[in-house]
C-alpha positions as CSV (number, residue, x, y, z in Angstrom):
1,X,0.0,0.0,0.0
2,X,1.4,3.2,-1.0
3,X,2.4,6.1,2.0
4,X,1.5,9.4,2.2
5,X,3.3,12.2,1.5
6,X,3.0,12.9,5.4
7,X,4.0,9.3,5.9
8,X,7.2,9.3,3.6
9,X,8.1,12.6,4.9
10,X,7.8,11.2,8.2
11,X,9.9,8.2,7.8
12,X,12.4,10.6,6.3
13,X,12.8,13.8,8.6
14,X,12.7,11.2,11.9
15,X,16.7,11.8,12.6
16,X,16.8,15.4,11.4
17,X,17.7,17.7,13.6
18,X,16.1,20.4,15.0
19,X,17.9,22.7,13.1
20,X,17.4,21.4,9.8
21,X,13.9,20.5,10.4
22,X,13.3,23.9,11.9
23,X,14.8,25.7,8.5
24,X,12.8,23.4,6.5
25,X,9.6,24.3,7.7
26,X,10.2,27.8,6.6
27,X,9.6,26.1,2.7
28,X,7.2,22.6,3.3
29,X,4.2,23.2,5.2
30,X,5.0,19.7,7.1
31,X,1.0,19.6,7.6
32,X,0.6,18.6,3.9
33,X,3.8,18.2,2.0
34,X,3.9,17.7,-1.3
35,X,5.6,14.2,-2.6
36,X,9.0,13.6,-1.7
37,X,10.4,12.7,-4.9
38,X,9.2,15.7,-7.1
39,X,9.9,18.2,-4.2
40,X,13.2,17.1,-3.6
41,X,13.6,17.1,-8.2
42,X,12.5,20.4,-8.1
43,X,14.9,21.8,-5.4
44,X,17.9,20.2,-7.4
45,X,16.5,22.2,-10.5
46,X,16.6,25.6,-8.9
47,X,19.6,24.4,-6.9
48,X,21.1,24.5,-10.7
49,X,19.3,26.8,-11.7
50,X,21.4,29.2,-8.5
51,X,18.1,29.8,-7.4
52,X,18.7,31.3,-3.8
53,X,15.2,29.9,-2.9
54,X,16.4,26.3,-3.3
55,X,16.6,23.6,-0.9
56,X,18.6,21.3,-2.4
57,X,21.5,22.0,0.0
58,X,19.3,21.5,2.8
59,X,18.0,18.3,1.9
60,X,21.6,16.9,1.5
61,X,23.4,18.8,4.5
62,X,21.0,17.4,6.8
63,X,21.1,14.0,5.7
64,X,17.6,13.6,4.2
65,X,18.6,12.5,1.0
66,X,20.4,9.8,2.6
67,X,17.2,8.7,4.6
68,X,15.3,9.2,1.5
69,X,17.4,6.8,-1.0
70,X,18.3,4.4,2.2
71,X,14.9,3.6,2.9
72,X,13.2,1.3,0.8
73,X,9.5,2.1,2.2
74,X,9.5,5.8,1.1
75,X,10.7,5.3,-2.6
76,X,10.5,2.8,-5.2
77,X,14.2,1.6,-6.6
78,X,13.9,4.1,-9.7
79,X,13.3,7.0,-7.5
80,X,15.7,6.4,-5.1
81,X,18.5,5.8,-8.4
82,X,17.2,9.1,-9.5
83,X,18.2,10.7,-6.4
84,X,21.2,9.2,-5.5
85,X,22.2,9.9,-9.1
86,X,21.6,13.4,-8.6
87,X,23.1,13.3,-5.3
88,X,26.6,11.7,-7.2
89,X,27.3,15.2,-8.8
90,X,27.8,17.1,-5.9
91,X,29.4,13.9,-4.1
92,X,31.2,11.3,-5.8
93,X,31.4,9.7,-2.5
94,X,27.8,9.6,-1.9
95,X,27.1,5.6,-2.3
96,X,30.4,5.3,-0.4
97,X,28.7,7.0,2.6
98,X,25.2,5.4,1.9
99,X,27.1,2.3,2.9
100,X,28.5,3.3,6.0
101,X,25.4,4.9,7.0
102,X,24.1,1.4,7.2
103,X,26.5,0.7,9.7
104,X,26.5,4.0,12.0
105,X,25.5,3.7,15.8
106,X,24.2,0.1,15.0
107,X,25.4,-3.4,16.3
108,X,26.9,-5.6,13.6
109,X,24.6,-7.5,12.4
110,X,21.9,-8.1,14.4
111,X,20.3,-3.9,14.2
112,X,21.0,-3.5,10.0
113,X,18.1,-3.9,8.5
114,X,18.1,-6.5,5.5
115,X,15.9,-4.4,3.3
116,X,18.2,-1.0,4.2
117,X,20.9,-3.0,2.6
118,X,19.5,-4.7,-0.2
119,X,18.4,-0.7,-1.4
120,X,21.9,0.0,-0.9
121,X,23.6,-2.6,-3.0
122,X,20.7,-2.1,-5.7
123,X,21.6,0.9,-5.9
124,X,25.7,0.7,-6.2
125,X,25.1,-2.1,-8.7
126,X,22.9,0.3,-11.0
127,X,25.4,3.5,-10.3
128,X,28.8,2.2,-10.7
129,X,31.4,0.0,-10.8
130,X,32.2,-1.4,-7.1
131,X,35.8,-1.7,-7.3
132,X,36.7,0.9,-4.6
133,X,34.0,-0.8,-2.2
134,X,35.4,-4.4,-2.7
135,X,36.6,-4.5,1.0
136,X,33.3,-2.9,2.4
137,X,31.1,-5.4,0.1
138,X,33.5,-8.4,1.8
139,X,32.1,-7.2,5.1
140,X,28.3,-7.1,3.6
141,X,29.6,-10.6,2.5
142,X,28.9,-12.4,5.9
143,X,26.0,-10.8,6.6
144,X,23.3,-13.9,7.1
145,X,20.8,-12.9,4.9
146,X,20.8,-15.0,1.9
147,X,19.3,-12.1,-0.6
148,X,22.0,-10.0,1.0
149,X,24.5,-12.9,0.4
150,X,23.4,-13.4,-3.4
151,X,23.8,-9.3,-4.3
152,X,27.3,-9.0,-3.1
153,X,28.3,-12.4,-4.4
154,X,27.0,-10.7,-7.7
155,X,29.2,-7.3,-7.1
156,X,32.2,-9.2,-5.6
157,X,32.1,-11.3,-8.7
158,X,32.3,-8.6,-11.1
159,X,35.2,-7.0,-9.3
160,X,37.0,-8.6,-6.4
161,X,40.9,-9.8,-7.2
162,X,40.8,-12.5,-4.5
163,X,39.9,-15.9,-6.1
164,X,39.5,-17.1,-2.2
165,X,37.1,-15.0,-1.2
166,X,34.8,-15.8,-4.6
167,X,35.4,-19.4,-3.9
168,X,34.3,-19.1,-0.2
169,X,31.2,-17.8,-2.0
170,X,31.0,-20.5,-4.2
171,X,30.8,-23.1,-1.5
172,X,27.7,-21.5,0.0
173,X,25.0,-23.9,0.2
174,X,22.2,-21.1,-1.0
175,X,22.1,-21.7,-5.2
176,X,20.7,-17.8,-5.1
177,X,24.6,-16.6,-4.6
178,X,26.6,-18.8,-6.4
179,X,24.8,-18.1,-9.4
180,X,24.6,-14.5,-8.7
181,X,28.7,-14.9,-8.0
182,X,28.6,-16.3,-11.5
183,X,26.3,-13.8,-13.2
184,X,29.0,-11.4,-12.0
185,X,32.2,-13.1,-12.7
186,X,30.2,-13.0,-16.3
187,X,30.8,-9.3,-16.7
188,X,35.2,-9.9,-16.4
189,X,36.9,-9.1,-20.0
190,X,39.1,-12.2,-18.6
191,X,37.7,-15.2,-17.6
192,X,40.4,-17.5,-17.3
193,X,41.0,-17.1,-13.9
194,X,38.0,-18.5,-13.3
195,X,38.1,-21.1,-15.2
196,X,37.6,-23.8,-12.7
197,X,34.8,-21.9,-10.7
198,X,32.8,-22.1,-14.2
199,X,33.4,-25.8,-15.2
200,X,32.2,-27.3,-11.5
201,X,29.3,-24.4,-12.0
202,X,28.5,-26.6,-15.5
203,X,28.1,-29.6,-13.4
204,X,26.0,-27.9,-9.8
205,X,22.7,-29.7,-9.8
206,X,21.1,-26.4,-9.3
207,X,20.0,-25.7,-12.7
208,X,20.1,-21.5,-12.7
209,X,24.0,-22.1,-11.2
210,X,24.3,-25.0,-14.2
211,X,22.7,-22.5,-16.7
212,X,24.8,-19.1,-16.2
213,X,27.6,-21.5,-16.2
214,X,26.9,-22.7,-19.2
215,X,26.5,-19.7,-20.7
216,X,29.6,-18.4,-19.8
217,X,31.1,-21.1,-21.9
218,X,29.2,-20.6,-24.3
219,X,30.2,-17.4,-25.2
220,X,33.7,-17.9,-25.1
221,X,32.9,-20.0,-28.2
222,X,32.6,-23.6,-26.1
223,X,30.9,-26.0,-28.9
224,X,29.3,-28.4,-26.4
225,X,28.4,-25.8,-23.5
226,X,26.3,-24.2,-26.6
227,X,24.6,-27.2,-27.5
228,X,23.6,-27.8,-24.2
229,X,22.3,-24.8,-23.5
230,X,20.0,-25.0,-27.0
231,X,18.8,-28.5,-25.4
232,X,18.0,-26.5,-22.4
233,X,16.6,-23.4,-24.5
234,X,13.7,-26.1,-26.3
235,X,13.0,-28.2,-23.1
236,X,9.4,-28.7,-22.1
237,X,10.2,-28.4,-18.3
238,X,9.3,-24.8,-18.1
239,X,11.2,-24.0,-15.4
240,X,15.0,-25.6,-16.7
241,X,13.5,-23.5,-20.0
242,X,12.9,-20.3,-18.6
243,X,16.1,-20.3,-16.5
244,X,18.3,-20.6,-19.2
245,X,16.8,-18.2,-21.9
246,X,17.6,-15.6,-18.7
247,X,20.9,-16.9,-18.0
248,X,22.0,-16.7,-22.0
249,X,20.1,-13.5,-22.1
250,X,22.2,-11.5,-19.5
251,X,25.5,-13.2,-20.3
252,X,25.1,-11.9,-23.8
253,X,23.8,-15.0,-25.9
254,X,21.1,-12.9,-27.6
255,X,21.3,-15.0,-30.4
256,X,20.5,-18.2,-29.1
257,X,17.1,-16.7,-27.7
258,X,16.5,-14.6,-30.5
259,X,17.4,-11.8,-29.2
260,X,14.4,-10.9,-26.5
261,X,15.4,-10.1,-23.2
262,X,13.2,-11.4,-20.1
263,X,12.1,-8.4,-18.3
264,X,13.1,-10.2,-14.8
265,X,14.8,-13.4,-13.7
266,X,12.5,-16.7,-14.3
267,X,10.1,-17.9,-11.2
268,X,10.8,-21.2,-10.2
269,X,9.1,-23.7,-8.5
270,X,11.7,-25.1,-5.5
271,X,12.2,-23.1,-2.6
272,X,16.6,-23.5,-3.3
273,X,16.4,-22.6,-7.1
274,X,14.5,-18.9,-6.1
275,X,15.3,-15.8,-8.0
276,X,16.7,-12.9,-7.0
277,X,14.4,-11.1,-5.4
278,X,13.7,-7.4,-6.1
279,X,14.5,-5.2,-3.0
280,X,11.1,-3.9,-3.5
281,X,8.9,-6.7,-3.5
């Protein structure tokens, strides 16, 4: 059910200061304020703009952007991209700190929300490259959520230089990270250090692992790994099928599948062969 503007501002201003929420009120009417989102759009407008009536520098100073884009009830994943998009070119550091914020005045991990961090990581992976936040993700690493597990298995795989620390991931029982760890490793120019990871992933009886391994091989022009994944591609098990049109799909097979791209990873029907879920379902 969707929050009120009251609501979402709520949520947002509840660690302001007084300060901030005291020059704030001299622009919202905090009795009915308008939506977050489009307030906070139109403030970065004037803000460029050098419109001296803008709030922009408000908003960011007194951390409500960072409650905004952290909080996964009071905007949908687009919105809170948006923001923290916006929020990038006045702070290059800002998914840096949106990290750490997760972290501040809380006991590791038993008081960080699992949600908080999913948004976090959904956004990083949408914004940028990781590279400079490989030691923070290791941390996010052992966190004991599984969907937590399965994103940063999926950055850590696209950047992390430690072939130990991607095959600790790779032994986790939970099929959701090693074939996110493999959906990452997917995104490397060089494979070949890999190598081994991605033949043991051809033979996981998981069939989503099986499948992005597959097709990781099968891009690097591997004859049989191809052929399997066609048999795969016209099976009448819809699930094996549907798995591996979205495995070939994101490693860059578009050919084998004609092209189309699956809006969102495939259902499936046992509880150890789940997709991804979105942070915001």
């Amino acid at each position: 059910m969707a929050q009120s503007p009251l609501d979402v501002w709520t949520a947002i201003v509840s660690q302001a200061t007084p300060t901030t929420l005291e020059k704030l009120s001299k622009f919202v009417d905090f009795a009915e304020p308008p939506e977050f989102f489009d307030y906070a759009q139109t403030q970065w407008n004037l803000q460029q703009q050098r419109n001296p009536d803008s709030t922009w520098e408000l908003l960011v100073d007194g951390q409500l952007i960072f409650s905004a884009v952290g909080h996964p009830s009071v905007l949908n994943l687009k919105e809170a991209t948006v923001l923290a998009r916006i929020a990038m070119t006045g702070d290059p550091l800002f998914t840096t700190k949106l990290l750490r914020r997760l972290l501040a005045n809380r006991i590791w991990p038993e008081e960080v929300p699992a949600d908080e961090m999913l948004r976090a990581l959904s956004i990083l992976e949408a914004l940028e490259d990781p590279q400079r936040l490989a030691m923070t993700l290791l941390k996010f690493s052992k966190f004991p959520c599984r969907m937590v597990q399965s994103k940063v298995a999926k950055l850590l795989g696209r950047v992390s230089d430690s072939i130990d620390v991607l095959e600790e991931l790779f032994q986790v029982p939970d099929a959701r990270v090693r074939a996110n760890l493999l959906q990452g490793i997917a995104q490397r120019d060089d494979l070949e250090p890999f190598r081994a990871m991605i033949d043991r992933g051809c033979k996981d009886q998981n069939t989503r692992v099986s499948a992005f391994a597959l097709a990781i091989k099968a891009r690097t022009g591997h004859g049989g790994s191809k052929a399997l994944l066609k048999m795969r591609l016209n099976a009448k098990t819809g699930d094996v099928r549907d798995v591996a049109h979205f495995a070939s799909s994101i490693v860059g097979l578009a050919d084998l599948v004609g092209g189309a791209e699956p809006a969102v990873a495939p259902a499936v029907a046992e509880v150890h062969e789940q997709a991804e879920s979105h942070p915001d379902k």
